[in-house]
DOKOL-656077 format. One record per residue (C-alpha): residue in three letters; x, y, z. Coordinates in Angstrom, 3 decimals. Example, Ala and Ser with C-alpha at 12.3 -4.5 7.8 and 13.67 -1.06 7.14 Angstrom:
BEGIN
[node 'ALA' [12.300 -4.500 7.800]]
[node 'SER' [13.670 -1.060 7.140]]
//
This chain:
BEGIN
[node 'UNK' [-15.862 16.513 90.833]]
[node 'UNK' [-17.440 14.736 87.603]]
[node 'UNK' [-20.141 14.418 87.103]]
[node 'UNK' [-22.472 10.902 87.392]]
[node 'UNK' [-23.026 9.980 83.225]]
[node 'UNK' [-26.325 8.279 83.435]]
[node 'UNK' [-26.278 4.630 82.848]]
[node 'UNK' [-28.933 4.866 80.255]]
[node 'UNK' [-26.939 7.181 78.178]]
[node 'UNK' [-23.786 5.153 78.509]]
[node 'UNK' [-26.219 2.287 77.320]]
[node 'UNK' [-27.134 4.250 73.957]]
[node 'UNK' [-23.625 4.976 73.505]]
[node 'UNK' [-22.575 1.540 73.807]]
[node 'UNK' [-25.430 0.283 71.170]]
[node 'UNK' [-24.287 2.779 68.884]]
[node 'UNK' [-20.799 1.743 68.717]]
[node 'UNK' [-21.586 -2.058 68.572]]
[node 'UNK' [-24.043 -1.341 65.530]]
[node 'UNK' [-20.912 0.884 63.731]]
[node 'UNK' [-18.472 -1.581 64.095]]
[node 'UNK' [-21.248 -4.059 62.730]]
[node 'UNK' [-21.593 -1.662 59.904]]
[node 'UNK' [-18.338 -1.684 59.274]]
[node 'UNK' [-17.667 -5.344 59.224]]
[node 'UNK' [-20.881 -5.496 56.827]]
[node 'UNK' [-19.763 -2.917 54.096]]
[node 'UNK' [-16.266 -4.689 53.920]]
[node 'UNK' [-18.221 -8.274 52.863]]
[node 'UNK' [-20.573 -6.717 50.858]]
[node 'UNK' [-17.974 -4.608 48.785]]
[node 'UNK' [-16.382 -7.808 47.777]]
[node 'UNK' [-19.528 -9.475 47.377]]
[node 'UNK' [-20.597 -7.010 45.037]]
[node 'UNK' [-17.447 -6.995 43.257]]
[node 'UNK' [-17.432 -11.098 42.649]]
[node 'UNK' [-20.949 -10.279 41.204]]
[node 'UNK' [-20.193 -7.136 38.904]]
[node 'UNK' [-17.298 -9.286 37.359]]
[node 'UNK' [-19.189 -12.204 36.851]]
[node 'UNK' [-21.888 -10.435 35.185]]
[node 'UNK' [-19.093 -8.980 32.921]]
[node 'UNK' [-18.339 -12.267 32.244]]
[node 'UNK' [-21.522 -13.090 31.039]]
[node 'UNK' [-21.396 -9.993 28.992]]
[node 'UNK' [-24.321 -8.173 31.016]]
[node 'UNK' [-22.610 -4.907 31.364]]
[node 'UNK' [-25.509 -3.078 32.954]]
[node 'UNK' [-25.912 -5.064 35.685]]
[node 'UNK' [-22.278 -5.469 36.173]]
[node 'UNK' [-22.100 -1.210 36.117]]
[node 'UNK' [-24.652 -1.611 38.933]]
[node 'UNK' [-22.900 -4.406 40.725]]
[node 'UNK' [-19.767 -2.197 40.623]]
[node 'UNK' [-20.594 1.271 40.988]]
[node 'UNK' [-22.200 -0.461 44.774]]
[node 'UNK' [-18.608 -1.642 45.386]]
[node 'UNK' [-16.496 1.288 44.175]]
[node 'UNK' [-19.066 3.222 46.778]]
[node 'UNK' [-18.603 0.505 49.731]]
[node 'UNK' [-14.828 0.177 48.812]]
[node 'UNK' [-13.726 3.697 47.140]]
[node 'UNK' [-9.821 3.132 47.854]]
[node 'UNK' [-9.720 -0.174 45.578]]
[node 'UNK' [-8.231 0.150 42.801]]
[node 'UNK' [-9.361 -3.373 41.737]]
[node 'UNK' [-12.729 -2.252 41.867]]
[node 'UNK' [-12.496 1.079 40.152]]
[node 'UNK' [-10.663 -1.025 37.177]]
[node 'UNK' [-13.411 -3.640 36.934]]
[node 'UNK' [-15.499 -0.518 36.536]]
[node 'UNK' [-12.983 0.817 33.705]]
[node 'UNK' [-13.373 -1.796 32.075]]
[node 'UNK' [-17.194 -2.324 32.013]]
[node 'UNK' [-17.177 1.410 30.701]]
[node 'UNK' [-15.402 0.890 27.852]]
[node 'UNK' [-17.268 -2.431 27.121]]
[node 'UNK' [-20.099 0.128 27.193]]
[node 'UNK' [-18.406 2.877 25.090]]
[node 'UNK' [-18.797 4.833 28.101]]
[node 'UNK' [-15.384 6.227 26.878]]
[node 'UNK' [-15.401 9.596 29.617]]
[node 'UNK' [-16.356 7.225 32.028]]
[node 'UNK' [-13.959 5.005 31.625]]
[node 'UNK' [-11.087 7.313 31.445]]
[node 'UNK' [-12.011 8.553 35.173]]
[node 'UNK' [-12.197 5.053 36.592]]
[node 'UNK' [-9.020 4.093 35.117]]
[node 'UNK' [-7.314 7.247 36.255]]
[node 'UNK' [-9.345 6.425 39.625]]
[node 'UNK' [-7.730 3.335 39.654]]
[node 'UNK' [-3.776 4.019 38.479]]
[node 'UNK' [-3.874 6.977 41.217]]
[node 'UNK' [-4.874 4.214 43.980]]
[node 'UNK' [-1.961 1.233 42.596]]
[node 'UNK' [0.607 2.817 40.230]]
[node 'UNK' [2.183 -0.119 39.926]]
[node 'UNK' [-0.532 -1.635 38.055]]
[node 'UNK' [0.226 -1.653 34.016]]
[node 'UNK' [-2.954 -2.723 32.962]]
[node 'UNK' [-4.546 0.428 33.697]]
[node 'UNK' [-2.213 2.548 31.676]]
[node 'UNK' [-3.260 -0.095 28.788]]
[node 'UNK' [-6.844 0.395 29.604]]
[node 'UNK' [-6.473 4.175 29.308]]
[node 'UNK' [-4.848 3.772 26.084]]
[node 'UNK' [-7.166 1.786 24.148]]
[node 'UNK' [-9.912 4.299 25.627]]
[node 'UNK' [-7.813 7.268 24.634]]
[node 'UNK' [-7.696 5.391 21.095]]
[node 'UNK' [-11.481 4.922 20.641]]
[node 'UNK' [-11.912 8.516 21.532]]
[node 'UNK' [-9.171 9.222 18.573]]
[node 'UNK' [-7.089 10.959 20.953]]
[node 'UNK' [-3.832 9.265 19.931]]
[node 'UNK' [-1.264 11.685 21.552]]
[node 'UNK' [-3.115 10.724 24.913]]
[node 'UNK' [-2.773 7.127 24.097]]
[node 'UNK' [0.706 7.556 22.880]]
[node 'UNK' [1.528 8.728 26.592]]
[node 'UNK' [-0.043 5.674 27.997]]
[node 'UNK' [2.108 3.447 26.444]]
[node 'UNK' [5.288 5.870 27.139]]
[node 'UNK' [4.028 5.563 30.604]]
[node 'UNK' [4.105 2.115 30.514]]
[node 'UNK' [7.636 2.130 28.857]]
[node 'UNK' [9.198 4.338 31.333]]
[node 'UNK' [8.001 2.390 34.378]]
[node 'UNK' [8.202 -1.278 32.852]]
[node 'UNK' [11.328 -0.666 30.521]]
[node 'UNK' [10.937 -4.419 29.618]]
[node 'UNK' [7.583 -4.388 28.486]]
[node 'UNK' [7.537 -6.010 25.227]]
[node 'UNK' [3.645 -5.091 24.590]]
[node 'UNK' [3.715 -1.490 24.908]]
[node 'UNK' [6.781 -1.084 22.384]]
[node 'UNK' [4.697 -3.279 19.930]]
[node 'UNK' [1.682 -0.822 20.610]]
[node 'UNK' [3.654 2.454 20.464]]
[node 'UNK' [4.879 1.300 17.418]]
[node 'UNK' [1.582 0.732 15.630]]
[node 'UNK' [0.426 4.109 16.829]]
[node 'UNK' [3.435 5.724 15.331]]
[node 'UNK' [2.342 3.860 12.189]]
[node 'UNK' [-1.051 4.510 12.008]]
[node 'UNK' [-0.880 8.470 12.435]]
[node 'UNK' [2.111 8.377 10.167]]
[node 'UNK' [4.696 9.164 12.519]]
[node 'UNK' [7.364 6.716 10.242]]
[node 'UNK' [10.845 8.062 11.815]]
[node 'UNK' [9.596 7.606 15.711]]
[node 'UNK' [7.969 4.129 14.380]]
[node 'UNK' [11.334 2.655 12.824]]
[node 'UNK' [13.243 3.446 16.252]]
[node 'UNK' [10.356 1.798 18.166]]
[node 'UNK' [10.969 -0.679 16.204]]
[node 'UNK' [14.524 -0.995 16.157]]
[node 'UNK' [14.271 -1.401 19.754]]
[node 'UNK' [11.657 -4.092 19.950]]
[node 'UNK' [13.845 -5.985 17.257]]
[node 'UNK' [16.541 -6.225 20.282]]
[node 'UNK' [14.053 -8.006 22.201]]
[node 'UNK' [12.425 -10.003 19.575]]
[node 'UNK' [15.405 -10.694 17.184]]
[node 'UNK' [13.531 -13.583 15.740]]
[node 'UNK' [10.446 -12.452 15.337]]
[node 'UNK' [9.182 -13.071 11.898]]
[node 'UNK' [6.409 -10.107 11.815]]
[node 'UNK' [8.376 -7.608 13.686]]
[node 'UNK' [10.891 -8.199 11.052]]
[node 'UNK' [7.933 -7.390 8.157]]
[node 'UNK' [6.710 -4.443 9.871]]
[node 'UNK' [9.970 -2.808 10.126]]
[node 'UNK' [10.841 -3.808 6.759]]
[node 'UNK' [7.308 -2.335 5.444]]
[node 'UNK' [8.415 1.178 6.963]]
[node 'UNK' [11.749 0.510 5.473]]
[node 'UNK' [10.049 0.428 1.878]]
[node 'UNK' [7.928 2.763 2.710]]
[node 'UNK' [10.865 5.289 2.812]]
[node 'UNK' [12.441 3.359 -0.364]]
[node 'UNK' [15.253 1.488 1.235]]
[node 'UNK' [14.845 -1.329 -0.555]]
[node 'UNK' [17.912 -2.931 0.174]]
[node 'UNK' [17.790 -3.128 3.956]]
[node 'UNK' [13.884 -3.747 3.735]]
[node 'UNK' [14.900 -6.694 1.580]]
[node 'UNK' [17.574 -8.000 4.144]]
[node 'UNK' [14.864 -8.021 7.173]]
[node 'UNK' [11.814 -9.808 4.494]]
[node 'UNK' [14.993 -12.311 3.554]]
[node 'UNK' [15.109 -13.449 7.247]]
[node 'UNK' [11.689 -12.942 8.050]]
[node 'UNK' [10.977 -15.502 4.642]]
[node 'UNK' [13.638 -17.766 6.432]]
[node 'UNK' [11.918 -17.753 9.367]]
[node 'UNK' [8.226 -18.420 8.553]]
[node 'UNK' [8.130 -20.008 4.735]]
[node 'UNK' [4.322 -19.979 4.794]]
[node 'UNK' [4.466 -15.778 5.721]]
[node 'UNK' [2.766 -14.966 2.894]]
[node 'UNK' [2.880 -11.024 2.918]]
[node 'UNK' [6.319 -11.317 3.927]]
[node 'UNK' [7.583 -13.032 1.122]]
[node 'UNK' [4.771 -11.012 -1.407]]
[node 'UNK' [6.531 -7.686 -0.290]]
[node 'UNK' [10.177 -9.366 -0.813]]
[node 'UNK' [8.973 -9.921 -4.226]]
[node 'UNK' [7.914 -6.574 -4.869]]
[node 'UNK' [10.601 -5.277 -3.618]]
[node 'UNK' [12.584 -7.297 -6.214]]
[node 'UNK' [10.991 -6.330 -9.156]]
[node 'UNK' [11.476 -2.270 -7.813]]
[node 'UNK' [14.628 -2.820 -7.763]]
[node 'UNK' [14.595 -4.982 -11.118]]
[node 'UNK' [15.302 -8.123 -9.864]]
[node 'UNK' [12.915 -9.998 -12.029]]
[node 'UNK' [14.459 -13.409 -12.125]]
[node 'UNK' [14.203 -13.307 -8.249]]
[node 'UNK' [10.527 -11.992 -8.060]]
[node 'UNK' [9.207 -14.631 -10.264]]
[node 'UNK' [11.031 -17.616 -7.997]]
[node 'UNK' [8.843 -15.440 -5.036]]
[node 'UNK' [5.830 -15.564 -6.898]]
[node 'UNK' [6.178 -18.604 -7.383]]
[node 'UNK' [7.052 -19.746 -4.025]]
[node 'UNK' [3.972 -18.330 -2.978]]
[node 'UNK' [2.104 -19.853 -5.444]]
[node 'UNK' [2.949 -23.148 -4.134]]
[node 'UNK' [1.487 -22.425 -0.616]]
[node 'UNK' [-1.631 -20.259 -2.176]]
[node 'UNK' [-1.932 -21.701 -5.912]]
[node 'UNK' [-5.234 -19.453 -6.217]]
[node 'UNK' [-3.887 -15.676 -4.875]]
[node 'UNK' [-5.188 -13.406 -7.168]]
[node 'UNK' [-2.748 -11.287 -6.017]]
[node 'UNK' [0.326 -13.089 -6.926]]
[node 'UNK' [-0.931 -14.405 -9.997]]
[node 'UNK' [-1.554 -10.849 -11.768]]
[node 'UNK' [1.742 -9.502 -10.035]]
[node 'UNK' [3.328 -12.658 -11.902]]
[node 'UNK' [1.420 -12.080 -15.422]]
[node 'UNK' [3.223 -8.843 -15.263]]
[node 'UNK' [6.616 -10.119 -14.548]]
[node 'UNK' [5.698 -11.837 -17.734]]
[node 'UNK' [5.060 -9.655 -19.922]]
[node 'UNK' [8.048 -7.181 -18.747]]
[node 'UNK' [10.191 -10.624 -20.192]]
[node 'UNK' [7.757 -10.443 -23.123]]
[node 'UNK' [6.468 -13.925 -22.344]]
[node 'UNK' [3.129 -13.256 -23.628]]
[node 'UNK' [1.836 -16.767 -23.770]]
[node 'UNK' [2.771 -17.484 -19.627]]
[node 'UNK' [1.128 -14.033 -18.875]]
[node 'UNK' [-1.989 -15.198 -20.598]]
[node 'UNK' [-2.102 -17.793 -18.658]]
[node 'UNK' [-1.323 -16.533 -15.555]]
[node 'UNK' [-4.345 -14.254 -16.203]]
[node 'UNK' [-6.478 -17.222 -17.374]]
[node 'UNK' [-6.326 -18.117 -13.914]]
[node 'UNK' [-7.412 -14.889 -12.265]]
[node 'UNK' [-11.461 -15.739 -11.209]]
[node 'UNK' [-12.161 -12.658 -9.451]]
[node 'UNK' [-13.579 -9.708 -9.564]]
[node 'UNK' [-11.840 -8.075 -12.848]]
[node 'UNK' [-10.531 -4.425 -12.956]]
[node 'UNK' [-9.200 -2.087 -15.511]]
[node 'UNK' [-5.890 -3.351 -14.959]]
[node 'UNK' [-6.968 -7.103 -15.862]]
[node 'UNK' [-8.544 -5.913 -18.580]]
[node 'UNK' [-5.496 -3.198 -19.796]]
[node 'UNK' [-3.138 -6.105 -19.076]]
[node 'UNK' [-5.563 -8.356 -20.902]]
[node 'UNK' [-5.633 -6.381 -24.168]]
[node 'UNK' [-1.780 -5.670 -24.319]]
[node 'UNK' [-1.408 -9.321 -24.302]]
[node 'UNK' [-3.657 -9.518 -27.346]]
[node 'UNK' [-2.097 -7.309 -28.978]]
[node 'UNK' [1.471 -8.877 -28.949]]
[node 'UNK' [-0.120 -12.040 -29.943]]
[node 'UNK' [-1.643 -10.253 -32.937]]
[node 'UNK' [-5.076 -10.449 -32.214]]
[node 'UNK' [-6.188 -7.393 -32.427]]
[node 'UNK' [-10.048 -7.639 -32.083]]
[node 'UNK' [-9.821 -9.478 -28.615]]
[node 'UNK' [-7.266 -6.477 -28.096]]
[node 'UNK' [-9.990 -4.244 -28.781]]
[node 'UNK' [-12.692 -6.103 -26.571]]
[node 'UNK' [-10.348 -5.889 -23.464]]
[node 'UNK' [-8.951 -2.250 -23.560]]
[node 'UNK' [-13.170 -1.410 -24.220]]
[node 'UNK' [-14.114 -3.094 -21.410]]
[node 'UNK' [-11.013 -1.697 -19.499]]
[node 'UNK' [-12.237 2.229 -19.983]]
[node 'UNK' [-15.687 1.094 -19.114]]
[node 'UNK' [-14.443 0.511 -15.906]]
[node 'UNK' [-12.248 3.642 -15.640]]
[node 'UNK' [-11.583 6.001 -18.034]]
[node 'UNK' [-7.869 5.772 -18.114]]
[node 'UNK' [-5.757 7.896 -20.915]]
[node 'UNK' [-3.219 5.212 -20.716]]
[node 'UNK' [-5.571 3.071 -21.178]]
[node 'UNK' [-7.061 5.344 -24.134]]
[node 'UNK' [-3.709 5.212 -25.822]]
[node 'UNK' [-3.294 1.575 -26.262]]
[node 'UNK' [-6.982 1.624 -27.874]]
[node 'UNK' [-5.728 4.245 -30.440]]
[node 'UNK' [-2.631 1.832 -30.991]]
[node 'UNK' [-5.083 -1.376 -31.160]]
[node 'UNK' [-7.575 0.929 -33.881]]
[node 'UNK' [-4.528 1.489 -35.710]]
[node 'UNK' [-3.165 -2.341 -35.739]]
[node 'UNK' [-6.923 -2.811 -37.328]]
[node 'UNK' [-6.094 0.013 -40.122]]
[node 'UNK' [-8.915 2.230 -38.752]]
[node 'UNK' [-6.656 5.440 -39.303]]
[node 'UNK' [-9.351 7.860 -38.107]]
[node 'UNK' [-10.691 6.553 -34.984]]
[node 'UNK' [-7.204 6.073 -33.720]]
[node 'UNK' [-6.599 9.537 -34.440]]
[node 'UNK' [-9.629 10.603 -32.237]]
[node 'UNK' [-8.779 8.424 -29.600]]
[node 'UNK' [-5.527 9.751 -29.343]]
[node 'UNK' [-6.768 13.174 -29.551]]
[node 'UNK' [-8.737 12.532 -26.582]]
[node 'UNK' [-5.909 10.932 -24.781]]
[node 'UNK' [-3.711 13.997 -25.007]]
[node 'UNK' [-6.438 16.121 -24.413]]
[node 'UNK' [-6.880 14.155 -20.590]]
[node 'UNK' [-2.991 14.027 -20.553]]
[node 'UNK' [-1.154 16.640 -22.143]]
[node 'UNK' [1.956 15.670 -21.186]]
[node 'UNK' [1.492 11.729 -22.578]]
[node 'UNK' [4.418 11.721 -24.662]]
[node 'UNK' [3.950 8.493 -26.325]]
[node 'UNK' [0.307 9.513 -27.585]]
[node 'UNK' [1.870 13.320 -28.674]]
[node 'UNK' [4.708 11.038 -30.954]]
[node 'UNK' [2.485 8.676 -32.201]]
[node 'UNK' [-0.342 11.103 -33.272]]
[node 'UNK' [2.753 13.073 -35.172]]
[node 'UNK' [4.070 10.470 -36.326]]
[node 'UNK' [0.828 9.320 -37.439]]
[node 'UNK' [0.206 12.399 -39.518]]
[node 'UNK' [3.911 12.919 -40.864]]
[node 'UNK' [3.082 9.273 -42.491]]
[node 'UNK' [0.190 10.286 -43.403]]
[node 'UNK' [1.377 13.657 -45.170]]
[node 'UNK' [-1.013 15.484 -43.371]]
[node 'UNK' [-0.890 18.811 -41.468]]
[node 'UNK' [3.190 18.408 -40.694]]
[node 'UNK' [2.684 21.520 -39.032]]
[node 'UNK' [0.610 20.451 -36.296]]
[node 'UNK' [2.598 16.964 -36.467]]
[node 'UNK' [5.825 18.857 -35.836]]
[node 'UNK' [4.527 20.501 -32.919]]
[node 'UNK' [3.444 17.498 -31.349]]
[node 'UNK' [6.319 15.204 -31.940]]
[node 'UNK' [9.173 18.423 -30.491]]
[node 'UNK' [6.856 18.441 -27.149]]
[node 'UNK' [7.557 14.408 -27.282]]
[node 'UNK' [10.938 15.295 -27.385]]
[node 'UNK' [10.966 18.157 -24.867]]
[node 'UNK' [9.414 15.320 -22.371]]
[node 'UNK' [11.658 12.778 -23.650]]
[node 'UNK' [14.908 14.005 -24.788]]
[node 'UNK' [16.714 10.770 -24.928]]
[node 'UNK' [13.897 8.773 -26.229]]
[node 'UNK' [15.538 7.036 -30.113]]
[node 'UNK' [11.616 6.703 -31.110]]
[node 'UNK' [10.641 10.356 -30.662]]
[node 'UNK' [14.201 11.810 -32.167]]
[node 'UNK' [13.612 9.028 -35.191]]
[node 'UNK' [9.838 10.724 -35.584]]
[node 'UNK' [11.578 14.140 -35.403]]
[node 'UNK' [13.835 12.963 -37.875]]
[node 'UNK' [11.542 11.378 -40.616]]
[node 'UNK' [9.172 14.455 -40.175]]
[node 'UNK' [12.407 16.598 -41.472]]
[node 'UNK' [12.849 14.112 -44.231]]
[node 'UNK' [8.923 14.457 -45.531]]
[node 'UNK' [9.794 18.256 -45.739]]
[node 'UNK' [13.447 18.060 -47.176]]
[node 'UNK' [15.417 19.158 -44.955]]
[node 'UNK' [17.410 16.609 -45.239]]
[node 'UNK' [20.398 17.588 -42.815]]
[node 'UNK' [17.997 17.914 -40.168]]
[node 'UNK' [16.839 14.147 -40.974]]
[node 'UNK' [20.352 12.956 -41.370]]
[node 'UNK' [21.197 14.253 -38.063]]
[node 'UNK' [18.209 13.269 -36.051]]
[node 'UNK' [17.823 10.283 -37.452]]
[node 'UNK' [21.242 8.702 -36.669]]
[node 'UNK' [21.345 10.002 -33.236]]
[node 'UNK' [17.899 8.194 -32.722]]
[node 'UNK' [20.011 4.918 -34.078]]
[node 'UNK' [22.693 5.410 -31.062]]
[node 'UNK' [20.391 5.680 -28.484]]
[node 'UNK' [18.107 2.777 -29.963]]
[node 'UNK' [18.615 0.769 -32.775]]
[node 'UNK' [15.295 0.217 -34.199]]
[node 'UNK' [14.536 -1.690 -37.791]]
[node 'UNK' [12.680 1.173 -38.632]]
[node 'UNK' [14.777 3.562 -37.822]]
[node 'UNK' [17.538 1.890 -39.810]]
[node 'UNK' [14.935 1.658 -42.774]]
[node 'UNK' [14.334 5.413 -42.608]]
[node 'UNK' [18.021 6.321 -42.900]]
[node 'UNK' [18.192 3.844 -46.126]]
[node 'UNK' [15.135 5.734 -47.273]]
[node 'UNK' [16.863 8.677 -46.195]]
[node 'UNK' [20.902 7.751 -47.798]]
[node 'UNK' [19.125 6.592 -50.643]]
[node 'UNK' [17.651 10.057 -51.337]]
[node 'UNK' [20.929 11.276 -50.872]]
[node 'UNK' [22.486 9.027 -53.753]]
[node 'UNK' [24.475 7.290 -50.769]]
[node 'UNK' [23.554 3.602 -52.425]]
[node 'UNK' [25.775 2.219 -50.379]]
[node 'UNK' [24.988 3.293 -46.880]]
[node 'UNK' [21.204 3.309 -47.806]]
[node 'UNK' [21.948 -0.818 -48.462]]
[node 'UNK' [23.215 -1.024 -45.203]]
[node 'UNK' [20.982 0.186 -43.336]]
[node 'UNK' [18.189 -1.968 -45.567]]
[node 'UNK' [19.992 -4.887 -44.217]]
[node 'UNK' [20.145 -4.006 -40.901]]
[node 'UNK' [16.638 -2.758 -40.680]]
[node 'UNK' [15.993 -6.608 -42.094]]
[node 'UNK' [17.888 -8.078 -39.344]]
[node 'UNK' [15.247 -7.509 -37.319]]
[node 'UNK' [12.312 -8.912 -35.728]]
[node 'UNK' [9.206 -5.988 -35.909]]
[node 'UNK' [7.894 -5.647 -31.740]]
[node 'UNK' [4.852 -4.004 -31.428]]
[node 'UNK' [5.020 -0.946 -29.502]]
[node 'UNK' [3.662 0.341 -26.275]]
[node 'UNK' [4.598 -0.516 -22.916]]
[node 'UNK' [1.412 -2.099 -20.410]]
//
């Protein structure tokens, strides 16, 4: 027989019930309610109280995943990175299906500068979305950015079959292409890219640079000059085209090109600068420029076409020094070693030490028609004529030079060869003099 449950009791039990169920009804409205207010607080860009806001909702309403990703998000608005990474996880454990907390996690895993983390994200992503255009494009700046350039050109390669037509996909995967010096296929993307999108300026600056690698200088200056069009004030473009310029030897289009440059000036402009002097035979602005261009970094290069410029002004001794100096910052500068022993062969002075500068010219240079002609000449100041006869007209295969042709007259001449020594006078004649020196 049961017993009688009092009807008080049964009373209490009732109450209790009607007050969970109440409780329960309450927590689900005020769960949302707190979520509407967290994001809207977000949204207003007070992240505090939208934390508060949310942390109340992810307590009232732990399984939501919408909830713990509002809070994700907050987090990292805070750079609350830890944080952040456990509501995010929070929230791709409760909805897998949701994407945009695999992206959260990896731009948190990327502010942390854990980028094999983030890399997983986005493989993640990849492997559950395989359509997912934005994760490809984000993998693939990873793998650029930490130098990963082999998985970056596949990534690439397969966002190109999705975006075909895509004028800076097709400049980033020609940028890793020259990166890795294939210049010809990085050309063929920056061609179509260019084709695309006209007004792409790096596009078509790398196309030109890529032409005048590959010595295409024709084509680099109609780039330049396309670009010049759209940005008639890129001090970029303009130096890149002063060079072309002066490669051609069109000194007076360089200078102008550089005329135009109004920024900021570095040893470069100023190197450049002075070597355009120089070819147009004014030697003190020369002087002024390559100065100013060691000021602002002290450059053997740089040193060397000083020496050349001190010499063009017939101060013998202070180009000597300064190409002292040069080979004492670059030993191996094998156009300062030749022209220092040259420098002294003319000058009849210690041939010893000359010929020991001008055969390491040579070691560096083997080929080089000036260094073998110095070689050559040196021999002739000391007699040896044989020596002279030979260097000298192997430096006249591999470059015919007016003064090399005028030292094998001096040197035919000595050997009572009037004949030969009168044709190489008229050959050496037959030529324009070039200053030397390359910018």
């Amino acid at each position: 027989m049961m017993a009688k449950i009092p009807c008080r009791l049964l009373f209490l039990v009732s109450l209790a019930f009607f007050f969970l169920l109440c409780r329960a009804q309450v927590s689900g409205e005020d769960s949302y309610s707190a979520y509407l207010k967290g994001v809207a607080a977000a949204r207003e860009g007070d992240f505090a109280l939208a934390e508060s806001y949310l942390k109340d909702a992810s307590r009232l309403a732990p399984t939501s995943s919408e909830v713990w990703g509002e809070l994700a998000r907050v987090y990292l608005q805070e750079s609350k990175f830890e944080e952040a990474v456990s509501a995010y996880n929070r929230a791709a454990s409760l909805n897998p299906e949701n994407k945009e907390n695999y992206y959260g996690l990896g731009l948190t895993y990327l502010r942390l500068k854990k980028d094999a983390l983030a890399r997983a994200q986005y493989e993640k992503i990849i492997k559950r979305f395989p359509e997912e255009k934005e994760a490809y494009l984000l993998l693939a700046d990873l793998y650029t950015s930490t130098g990963n350039r082999s998985a970056a050109l596949n990534t690439y390669r397969k966002i190109l079959k999705f975006l075909p037509d895509n004028p800076l996909i097709l400049y980033n995967y020609a940028v890793l292409l020259a990166q890795q010096k294939d210049y010809r296929t990085a050309r063929d993307y920056l061609v179509k890219s260019v084709g695309l999108a006209p007004n792409f300026i790096p596009a078509g600056a790398l196309l030109a640079k890529i032409y005048w690698e590959t010595g295409n200088l024709a084509a680099a200056e109609e780039s330049y000059r396309r670009i010049l069009e759209l940005a008639p004030n890129d001090q970029g473009i303009l130096f890149s085209l002063a060079r072309i310029y002066i490669e051609e030897k069109r000194w007076a289009e360089a200078g102008a090109a550089l005329e135009k440059i109004t920024g900021p000036k570095n040893d470069e402009f100023s190197r450049l600068r002075g070597f355009i002097y120089r070819q147009n035979k004014e030697p003190e602005k020369a002087l002024l420029a390559f100065q100013e261009a060691l000021e602002l970094k002290d450059d053997p290069q740089t040193r060397f076409y000083l020496a050349l410029t001190l010499d063009d002004l017939k101060r013998d001794t202070e180009a000597m020094e300064q190409l002292r100096k040069t080979i004492s910052r670059d030993p191996e500068n094998h156009e300062a070693l030749n022209y220092l022993g040259y420098t002294l062969v003319e000058r009849n002075e210690k041939l010893e030490e000359a010929e020991k500068l001008i055969k390491e010219a040579v070691r560096l240079e083997p080929e080089n028609g000036a260094y073998l002609d110095s070689l050559g000449w040196l021999y002739f100041k000391q007699g040896k004529l044989s020596f002279a006869r030979y260097y000298l007209l192997k430096a006249a295969r591999l470059e015919p030079d007016p003064e090399i042709y005028g030292h094998l007259s001096e040197l035919y001449r000595r050997l009572k060869d009037n004949k030969k020594a009168e044709y190489y006078r008229q050959k050496s004649l037959s030529f324009p003099r070039v200053l030397g020196g390359n910018p």
